[in-house]
N, C-alpha and C positions, 0 to 999 in steps of 0.2 A: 584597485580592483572594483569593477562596478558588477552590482548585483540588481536582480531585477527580480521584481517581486511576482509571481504565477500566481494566480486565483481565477477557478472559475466555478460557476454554478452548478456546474453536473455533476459538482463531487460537493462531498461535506463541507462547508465552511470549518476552522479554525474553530474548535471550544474552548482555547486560553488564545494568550499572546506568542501566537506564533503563525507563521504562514503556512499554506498550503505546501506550497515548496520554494525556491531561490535558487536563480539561474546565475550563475557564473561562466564568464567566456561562453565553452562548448560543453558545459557540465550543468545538470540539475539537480537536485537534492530534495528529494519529496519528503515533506512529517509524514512519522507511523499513521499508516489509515488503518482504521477500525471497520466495522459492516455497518457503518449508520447510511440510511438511504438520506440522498443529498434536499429532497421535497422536505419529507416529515420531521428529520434529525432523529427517526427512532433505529436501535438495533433491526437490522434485516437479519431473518435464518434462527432457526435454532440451534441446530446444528454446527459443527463444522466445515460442512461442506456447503453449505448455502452461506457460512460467513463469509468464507474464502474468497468463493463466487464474486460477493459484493465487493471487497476489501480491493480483490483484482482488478474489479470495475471501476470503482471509484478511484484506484491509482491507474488506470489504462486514459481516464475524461481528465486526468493531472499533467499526466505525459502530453495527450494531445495536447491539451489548453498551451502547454511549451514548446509545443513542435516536434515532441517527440514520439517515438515509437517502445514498446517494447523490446522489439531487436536492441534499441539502445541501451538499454540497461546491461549496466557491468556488477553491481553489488546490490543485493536486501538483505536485510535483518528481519528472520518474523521471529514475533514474538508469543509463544501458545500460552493459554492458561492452565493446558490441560498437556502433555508431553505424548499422551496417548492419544491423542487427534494428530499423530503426526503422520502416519499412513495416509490420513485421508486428505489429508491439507495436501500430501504432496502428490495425489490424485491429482486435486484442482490448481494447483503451481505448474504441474507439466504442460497441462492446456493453455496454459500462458507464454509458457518457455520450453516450448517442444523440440530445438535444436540448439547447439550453443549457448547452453544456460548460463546464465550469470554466474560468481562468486557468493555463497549464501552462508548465513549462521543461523541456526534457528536454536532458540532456548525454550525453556521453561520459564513463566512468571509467577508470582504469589498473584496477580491482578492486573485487569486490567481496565480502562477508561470506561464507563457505562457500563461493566460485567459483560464486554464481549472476550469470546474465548480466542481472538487470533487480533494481531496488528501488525502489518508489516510496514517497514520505512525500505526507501529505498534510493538509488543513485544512477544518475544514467548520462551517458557519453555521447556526441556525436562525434 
């Protein structure tokens, strides 16, 4: 199986060992993105709805960077800090996924990576 490694600058770099995402065959596997702006590395939003915003962004310049689209995605996992930002979160997910939406799970966390309140990972098809 060859994999190939996705990184690019208009999304967050990696803060451990691990990749942006890894493309196999016609499948890509993005790590949980947080709302860090890809320039500064600081939290973007206070809120949930300006995290989302970013989190979406920064996994939309991930997708591209592999040739992919959103239409492509089949599966995400978010992940909230807060279970009651979930209305709003899924305000700013439909703008994303306005027809034929993926397979999704979304949880509660005790925590999450720099005390942002949303991460989502995700998995996408051509």
């Amino acid at each position: 199986m060859e994999r190939k490694i996705i990184a690019t600058k208009n999304a967050p770099g990696a803060i451990g060992p691990y990749s942006q995402a890894v493309q196999t065959g016609n499948t890509v596997y993005l790590s949980g993105q947080i709302p860090l702006d890809a320039g500064s590395g600081k939290i973007v939003g206070n809120d949930i709805t300006e995290q989302t915003h970013q989190v979406m962004k920064n996994i939309g310049e991930i997708l591209k960077a592999a040739g992919f689209e959103f239409r492509n995605v089949v599966k995400v996992t978010c992940l909230l800090a807060d279970i009651n930002d979930f209305q709003k979160m899924n305000e700013v997910y439909a703008e994303y996924f306005p027809e034929n939406s993926p397979a999704r799970s979304t949880y509660e966390v005790s925590n999450l990576p720099r005390g942002a309140k949303i991460e989502i990972e995700t998995i996408a098809v051509k």
